[in-house]
Backbone as JSON Lines, residues from 0, in Angstrom:
{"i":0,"aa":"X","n":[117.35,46.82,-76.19],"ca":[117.84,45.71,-75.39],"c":[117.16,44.42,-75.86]}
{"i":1,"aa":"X","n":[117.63,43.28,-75.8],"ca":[117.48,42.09,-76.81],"c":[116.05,41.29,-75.84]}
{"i":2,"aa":"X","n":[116.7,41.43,-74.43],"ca":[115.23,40.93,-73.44],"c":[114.02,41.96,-73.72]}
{"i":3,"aa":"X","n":[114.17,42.98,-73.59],"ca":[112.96,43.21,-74.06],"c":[111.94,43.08,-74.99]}
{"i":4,"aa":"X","n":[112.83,42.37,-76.23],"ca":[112.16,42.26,-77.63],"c":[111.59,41.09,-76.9]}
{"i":5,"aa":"X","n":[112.68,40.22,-76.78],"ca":[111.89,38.94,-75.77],"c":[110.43,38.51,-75.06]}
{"i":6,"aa":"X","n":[110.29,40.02,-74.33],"ca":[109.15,39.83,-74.0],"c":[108.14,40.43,-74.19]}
{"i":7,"aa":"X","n":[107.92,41.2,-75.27],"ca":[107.06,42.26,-76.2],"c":[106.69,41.12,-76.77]}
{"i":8,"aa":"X","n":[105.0,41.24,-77.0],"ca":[103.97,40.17,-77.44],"c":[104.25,39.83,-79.23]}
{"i":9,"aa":"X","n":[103.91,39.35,-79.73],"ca":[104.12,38.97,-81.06],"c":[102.68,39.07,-81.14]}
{"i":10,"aa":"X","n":[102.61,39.47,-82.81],"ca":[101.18,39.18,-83.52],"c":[101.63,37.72,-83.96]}
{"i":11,"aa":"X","n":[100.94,36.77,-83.93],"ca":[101.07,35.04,-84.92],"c":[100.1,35.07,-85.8]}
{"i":12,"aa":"X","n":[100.15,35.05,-86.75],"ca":[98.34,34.85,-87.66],"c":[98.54,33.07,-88.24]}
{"i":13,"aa":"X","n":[97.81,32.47,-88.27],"ca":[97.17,31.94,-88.91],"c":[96.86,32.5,-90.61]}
{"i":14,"aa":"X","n":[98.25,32.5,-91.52],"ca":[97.91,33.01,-92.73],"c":[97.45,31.57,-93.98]}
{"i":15,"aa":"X","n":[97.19,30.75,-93.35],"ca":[96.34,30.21,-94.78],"c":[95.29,30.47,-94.99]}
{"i":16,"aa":"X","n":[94.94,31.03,-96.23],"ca":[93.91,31.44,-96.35],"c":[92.82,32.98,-95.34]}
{"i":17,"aa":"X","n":[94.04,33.57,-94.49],"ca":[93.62,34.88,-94.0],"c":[93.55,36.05,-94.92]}
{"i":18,"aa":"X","n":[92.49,36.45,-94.77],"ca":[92.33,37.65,-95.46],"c":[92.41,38.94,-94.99]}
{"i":19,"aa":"X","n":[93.07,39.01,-93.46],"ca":[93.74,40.1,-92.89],"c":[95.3,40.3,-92.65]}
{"i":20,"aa":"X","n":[96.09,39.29,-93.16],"ca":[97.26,39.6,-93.26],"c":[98.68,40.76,-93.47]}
{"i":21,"aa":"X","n":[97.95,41.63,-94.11],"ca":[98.02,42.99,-94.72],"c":[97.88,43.58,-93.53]}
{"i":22,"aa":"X","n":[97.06,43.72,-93.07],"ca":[96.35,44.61,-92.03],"c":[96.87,43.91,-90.37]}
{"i":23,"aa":"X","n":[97.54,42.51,-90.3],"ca":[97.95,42.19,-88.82],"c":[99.66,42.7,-89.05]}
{"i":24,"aa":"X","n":[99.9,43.07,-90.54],"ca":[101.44,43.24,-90.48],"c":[101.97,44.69,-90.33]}
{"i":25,"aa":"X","n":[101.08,45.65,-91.13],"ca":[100.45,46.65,-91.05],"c":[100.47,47.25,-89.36]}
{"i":26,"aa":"X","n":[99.34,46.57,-88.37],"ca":[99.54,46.84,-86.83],"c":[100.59,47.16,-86.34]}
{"i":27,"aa":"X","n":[101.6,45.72,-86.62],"ca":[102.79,45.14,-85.79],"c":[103.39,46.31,-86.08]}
{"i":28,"aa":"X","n":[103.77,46.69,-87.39],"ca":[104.79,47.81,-88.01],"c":[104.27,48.86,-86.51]}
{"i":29,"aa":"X","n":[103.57,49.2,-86.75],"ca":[102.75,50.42,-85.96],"c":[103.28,50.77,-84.84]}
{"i":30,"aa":"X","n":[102.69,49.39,-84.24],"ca":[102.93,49.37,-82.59],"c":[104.59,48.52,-82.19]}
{"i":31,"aa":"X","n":[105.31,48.45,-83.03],"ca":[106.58,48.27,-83.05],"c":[106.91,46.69,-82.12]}
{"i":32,"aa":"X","n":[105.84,45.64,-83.33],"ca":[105.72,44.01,-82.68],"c":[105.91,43.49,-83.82]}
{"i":33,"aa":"X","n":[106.53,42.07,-83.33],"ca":[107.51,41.58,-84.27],"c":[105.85,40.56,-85.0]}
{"i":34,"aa":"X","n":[105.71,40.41,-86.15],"ca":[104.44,39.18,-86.82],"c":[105.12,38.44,-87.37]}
{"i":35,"aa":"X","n":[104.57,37.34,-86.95],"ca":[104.75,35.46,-87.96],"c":[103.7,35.18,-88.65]}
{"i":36,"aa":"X","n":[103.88,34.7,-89.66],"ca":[103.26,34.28,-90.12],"c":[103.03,32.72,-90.72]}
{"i":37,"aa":"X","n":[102.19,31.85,-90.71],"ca":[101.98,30.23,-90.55],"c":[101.27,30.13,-91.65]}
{"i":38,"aa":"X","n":[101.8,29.22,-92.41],"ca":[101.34,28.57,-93.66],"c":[101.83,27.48,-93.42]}
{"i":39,"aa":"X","n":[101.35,26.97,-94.97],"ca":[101.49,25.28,-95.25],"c":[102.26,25.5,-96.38]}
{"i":40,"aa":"X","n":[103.1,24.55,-97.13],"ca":[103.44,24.78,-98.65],"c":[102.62,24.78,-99.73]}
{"i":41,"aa":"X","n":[101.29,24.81,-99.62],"ca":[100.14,25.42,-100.11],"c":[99.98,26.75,-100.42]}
{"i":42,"aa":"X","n":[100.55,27.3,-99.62],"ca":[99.83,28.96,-99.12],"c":[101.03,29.65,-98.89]}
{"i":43,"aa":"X","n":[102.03,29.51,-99.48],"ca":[103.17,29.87,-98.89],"c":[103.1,30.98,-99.55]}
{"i":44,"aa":"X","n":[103.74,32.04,-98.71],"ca":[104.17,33.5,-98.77],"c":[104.87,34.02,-98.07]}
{"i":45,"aa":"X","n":[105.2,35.18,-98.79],"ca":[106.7,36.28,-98.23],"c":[105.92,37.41,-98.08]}
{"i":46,"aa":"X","n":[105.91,38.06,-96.33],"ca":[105.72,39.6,-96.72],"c":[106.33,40.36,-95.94]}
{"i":47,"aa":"X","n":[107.06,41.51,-96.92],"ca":[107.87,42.21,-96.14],"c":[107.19,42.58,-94.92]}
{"i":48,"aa":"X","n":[107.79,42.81,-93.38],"ca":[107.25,43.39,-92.36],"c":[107.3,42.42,-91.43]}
{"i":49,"aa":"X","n":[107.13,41.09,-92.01],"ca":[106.6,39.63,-91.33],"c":[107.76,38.58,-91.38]}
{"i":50,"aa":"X","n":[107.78,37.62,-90.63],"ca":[108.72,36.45,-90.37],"c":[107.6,35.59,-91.11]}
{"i":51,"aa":"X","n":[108.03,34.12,-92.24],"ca":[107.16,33.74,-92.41],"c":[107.59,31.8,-91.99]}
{"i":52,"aa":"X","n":[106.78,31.37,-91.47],"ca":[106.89,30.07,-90.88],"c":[106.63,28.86,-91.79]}
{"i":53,"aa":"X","n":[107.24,28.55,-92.96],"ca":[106.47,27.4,-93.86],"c":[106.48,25.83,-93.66]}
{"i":54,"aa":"X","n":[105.26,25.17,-93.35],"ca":[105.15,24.23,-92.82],"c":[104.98,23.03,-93.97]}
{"i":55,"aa":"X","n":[105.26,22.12,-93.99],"ca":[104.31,20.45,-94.56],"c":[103.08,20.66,-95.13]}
{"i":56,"aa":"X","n":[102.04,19.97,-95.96],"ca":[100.85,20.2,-95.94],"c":[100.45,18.97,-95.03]}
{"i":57,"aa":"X","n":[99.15,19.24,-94.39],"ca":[98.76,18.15,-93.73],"c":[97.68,18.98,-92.86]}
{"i":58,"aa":"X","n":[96.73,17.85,-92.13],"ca":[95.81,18.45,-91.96],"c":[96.26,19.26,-90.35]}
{"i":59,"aa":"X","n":[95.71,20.7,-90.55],"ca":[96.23,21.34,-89.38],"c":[97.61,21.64,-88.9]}
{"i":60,"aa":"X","n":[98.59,21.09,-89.51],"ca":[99.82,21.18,-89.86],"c":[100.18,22.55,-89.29]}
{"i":61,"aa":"X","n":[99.81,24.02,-89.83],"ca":[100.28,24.93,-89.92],"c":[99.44,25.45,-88.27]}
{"i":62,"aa":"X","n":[98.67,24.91,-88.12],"ca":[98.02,25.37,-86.72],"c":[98.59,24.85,-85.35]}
{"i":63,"aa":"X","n":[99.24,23.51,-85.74],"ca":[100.1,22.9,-84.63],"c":[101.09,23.92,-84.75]}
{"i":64,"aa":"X","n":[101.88,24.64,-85.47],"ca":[102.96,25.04,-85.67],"c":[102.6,26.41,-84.86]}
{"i":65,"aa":"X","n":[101.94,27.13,-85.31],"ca":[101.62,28.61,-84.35],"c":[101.43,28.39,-82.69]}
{"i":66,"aa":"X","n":[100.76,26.79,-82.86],"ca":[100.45,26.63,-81.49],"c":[101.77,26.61,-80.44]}
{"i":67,"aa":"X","n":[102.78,25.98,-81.17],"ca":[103.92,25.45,-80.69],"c":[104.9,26.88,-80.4]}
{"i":68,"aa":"X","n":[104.55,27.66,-80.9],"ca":[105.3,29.22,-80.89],"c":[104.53,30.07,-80.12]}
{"i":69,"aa":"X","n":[103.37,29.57,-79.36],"ca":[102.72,30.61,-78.27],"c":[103.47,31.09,-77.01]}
{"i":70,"aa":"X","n":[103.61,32.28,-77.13],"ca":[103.94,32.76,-75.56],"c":[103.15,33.13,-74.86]}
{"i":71,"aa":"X","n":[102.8,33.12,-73.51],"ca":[101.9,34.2,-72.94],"c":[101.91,35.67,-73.09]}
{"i":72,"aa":"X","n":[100.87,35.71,-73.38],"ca":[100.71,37.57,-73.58],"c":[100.73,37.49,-75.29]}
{"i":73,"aa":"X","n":[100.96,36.67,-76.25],"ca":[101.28,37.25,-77.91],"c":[99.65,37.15,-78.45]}
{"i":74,"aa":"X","n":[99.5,37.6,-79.16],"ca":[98.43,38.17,-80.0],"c":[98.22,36.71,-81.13]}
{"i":75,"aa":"X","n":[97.15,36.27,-81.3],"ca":[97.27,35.34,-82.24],"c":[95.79,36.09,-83.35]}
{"i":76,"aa":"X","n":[95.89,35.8,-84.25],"ca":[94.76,35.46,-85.22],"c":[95.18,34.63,-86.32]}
{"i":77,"aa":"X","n":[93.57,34.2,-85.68],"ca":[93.01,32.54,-87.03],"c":[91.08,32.93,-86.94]}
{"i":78,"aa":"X","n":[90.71,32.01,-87.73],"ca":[89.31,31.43,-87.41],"c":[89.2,30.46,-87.53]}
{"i":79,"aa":"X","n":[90.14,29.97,-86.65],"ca":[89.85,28.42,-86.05],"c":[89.97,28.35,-84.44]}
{"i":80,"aa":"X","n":[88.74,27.79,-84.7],"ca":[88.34,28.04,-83.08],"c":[89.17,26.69,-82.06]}
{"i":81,"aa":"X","n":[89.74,25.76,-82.64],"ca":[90.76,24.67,-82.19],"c":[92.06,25.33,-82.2]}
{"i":82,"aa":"X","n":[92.56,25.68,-82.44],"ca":[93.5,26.8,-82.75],"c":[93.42,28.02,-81.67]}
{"i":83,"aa":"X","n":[92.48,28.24,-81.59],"ca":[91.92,29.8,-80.49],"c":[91.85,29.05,-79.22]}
{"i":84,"aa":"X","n":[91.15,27.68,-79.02],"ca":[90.81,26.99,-77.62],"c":[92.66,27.17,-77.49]}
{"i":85,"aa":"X","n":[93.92,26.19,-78.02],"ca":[94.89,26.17,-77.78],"c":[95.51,27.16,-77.68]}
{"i":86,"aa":"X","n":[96.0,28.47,-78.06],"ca":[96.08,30.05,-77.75],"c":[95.66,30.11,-76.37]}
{"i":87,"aa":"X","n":[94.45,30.14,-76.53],"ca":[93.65,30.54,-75.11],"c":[94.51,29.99,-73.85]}
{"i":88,"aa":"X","n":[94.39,28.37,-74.04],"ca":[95.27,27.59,-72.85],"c":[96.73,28.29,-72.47]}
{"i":89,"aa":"X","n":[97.13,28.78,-73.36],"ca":[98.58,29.24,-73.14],"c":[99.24,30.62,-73.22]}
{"i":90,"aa":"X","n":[97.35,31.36,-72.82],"ca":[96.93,32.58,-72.18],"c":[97.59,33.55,-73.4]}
{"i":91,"aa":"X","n":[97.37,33.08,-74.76],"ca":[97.95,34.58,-75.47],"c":[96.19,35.25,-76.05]}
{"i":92,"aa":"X","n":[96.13,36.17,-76.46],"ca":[95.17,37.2,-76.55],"c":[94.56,36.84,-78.07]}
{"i":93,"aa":"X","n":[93.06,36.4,-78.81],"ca":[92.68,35.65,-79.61],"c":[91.97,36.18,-80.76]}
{"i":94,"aa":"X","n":[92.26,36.77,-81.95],"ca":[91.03,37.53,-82.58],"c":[90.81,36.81,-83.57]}
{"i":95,"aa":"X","n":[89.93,37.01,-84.53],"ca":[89.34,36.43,-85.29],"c":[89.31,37.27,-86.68]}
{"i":96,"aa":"X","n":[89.26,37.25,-87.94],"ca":[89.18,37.89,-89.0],"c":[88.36,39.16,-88.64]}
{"i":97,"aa":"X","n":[87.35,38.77,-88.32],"ca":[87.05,39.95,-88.41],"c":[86.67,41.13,-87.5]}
{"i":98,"aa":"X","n":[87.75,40.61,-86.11],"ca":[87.91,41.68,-85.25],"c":[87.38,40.67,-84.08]}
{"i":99,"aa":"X","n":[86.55,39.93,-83.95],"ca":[85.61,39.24,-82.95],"c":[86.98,38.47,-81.88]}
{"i":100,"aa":"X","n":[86.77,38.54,-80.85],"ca":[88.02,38.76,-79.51],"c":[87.41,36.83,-78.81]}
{"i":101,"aa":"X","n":[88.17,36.25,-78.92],"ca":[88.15,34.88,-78.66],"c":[87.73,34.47,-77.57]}
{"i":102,"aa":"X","n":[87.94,34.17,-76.25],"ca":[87.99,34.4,-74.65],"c":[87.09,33.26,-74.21]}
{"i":103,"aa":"X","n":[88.02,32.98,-72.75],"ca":[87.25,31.29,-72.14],"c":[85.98,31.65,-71.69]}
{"i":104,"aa":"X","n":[85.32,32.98,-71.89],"ca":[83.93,33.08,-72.01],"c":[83.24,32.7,-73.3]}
{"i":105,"aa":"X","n":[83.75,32.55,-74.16],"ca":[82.88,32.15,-75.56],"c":[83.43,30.8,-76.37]}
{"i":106,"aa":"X","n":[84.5,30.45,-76.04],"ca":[85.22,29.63,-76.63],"c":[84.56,28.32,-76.57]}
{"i":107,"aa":"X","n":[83.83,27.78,-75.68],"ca":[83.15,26.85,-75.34],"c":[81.96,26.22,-76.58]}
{"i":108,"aa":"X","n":[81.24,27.45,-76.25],"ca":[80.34,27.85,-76.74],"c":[80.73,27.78,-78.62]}
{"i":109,"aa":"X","n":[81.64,28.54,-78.49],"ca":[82.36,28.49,-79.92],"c":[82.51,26.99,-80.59]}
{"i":110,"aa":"X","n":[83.23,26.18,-80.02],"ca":[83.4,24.86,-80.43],"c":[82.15,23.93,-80.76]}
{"i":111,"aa":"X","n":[81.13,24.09,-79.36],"ca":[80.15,23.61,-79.29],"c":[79.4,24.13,-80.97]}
{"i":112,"aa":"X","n":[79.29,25.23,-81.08],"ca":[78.76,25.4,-82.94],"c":[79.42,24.72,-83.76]}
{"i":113,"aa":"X","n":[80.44,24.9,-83.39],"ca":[81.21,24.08,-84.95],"c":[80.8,22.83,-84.93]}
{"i":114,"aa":"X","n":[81.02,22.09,-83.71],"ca":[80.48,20.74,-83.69],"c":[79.3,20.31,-84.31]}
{"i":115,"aa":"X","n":[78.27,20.84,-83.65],"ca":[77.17,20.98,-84.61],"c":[76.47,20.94,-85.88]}
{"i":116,"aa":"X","n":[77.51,22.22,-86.1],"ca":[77.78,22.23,-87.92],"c":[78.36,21.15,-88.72]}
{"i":117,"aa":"X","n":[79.06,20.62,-88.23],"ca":[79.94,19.35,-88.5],"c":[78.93,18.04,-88.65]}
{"i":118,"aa":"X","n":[78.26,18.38,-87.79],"ca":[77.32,17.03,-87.72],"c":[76.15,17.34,-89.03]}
{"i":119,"aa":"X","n":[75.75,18.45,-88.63],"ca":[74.89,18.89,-90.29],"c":[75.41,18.45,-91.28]}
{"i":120,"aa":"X","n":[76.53,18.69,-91.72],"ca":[77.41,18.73,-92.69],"c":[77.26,17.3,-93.29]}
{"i":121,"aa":"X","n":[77.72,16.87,-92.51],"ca":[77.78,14.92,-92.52],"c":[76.5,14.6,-93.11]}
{"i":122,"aa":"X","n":[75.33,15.11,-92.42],"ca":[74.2,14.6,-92.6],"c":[73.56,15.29,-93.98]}
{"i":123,"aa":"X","n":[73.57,16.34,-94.0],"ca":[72.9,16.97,-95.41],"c":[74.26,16.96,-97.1]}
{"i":124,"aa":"X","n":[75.54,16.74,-96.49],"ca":[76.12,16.9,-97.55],"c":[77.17,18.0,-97.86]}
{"i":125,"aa":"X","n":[76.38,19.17,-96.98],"ca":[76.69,20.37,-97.28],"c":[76.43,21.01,-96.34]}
{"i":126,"aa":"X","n":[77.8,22.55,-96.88],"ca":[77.54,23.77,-95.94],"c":[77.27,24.91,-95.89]}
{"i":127,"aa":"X","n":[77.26,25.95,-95.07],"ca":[76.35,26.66,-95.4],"c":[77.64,27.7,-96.69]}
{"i":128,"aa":"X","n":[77.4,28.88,-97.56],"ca":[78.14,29.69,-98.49],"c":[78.54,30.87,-97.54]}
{"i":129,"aa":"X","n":[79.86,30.61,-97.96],"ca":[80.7,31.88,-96.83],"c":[80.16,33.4,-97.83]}
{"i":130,"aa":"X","n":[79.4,34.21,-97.51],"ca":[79.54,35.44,-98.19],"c":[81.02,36.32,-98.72]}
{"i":131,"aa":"X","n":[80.76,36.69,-99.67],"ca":[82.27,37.66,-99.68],"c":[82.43,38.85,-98.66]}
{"i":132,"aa":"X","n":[83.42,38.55,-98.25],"ca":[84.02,39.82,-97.35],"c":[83.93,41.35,-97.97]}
{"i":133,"aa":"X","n":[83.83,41.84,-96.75],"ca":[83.36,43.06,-96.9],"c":[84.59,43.87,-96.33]}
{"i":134,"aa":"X","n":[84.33,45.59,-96.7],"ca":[85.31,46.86,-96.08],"c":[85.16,47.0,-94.54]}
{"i":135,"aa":"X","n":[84.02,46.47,-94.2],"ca":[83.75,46.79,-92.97],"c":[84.05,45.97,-91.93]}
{"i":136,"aa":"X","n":[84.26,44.07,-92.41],"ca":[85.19,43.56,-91.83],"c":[86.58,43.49,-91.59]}
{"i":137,"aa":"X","n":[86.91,44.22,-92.76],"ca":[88.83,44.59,-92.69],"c":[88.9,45.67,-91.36]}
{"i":138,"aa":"X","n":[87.66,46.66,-91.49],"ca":[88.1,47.91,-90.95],"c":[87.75,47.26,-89.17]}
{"i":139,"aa":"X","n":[86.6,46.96,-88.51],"ca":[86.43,45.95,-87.56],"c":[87.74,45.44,-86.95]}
{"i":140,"aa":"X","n":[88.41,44.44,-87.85],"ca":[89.54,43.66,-87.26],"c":[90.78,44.73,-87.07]}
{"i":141,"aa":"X","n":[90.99,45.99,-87.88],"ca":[91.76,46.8,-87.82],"c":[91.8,47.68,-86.53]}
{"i":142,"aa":"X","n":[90.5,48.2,-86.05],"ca":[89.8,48.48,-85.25],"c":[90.16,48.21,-84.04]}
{"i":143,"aa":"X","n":[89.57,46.36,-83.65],"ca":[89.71,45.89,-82.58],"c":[91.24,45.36,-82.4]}
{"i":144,"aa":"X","n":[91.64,44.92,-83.02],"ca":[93.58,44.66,-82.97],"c":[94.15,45.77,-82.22]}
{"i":145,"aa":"X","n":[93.88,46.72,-83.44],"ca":[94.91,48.36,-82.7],"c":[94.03,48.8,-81.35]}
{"i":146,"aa":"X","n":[93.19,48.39,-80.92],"ca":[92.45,49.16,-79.82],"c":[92.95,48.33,-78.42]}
{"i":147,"aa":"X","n":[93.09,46.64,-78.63],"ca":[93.14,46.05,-77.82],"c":[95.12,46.2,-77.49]}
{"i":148,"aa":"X","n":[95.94,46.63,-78.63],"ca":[96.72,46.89,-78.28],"c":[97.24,48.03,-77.69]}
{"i":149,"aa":"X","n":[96.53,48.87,-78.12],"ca":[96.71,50.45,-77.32],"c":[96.27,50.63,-75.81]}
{"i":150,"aa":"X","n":[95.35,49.61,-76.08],"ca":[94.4,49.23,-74.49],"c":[95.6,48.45,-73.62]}
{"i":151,"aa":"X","n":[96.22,47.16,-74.2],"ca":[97.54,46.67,-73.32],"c":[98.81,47.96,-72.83]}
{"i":152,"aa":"X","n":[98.49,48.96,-73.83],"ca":[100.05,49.94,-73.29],"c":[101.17,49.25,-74.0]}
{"i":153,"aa":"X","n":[100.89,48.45,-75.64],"ca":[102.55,47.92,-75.5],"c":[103.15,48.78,-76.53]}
């Protein structure tokens, strides 16, 4: 029935530059949910399984755009925590690369670091070196995605 697809949550990722993409399209297949995916014409990609959303380049561009496609209840991942505050407001469910669960208990708090960092940044020049990703963060976000969805019943 067509309402029901309607109101079955969507995965949204945040795919510029995600390195779980594979693995949020992967879920959806699973648990039988439709995924978008948000780029810029930077980052643009096709993957079977997924709807893909190609945006302008510009700054945040592709994050206004996921924002603008939130329903209540859909599943988003990014690691952008401006991005996650807006999700949050419009009550859809928030993860992060590497499994870490978003929520107006931490989100605050969340921003408040970045800010921070931002201000370092300015001041020293520089930031800190993202380590390379690991098996154990793929498996984490794989983890907490499928758990929190099995946990909803959808």
């Amino acid at each position: 029935m067509a309402g029901d697809e309607d109101n079955k949550p969507r995965i949204l990722v945040d795919a510029d530059g995600c390195p779980v993409v594979d693995a949020a399209i992967s879920l959806a297949a699973r648990h039988q949910l439709s995924c978008v995916l948000f780029c810029d014409t930077s980052h643009e990609l096709e993957k079977i399984g997924a709807k893909t959303i190609v945006v302008d380049q510009g700054a945040d561009s592709a994050d206004f755009a996921l924002a603008n496609h939130i329903r209540h209840g859909d599943i988003v991942v990014t690691q952008d925590y401006g991005l996650a505050a807006m999700a949050l407001a419009k009550k859809a469910c928030v993860f992060n690369q590497d499994g870490r669960q978003y929520t107006a208990d931490n989100i605050d708090m969340l921003l408040n670091v970045r800010y921070e960092r931002s201000k370092q940044r300015r001041k020293t020049g520089r930031g800190s070196r993202i380590p390379k990703r690991t098996q154990e963060q793929d498996k984490s976000f794989y983890q907490s995605l499928h758990g929190h969805i099995c946990q909803r019943d959808i």
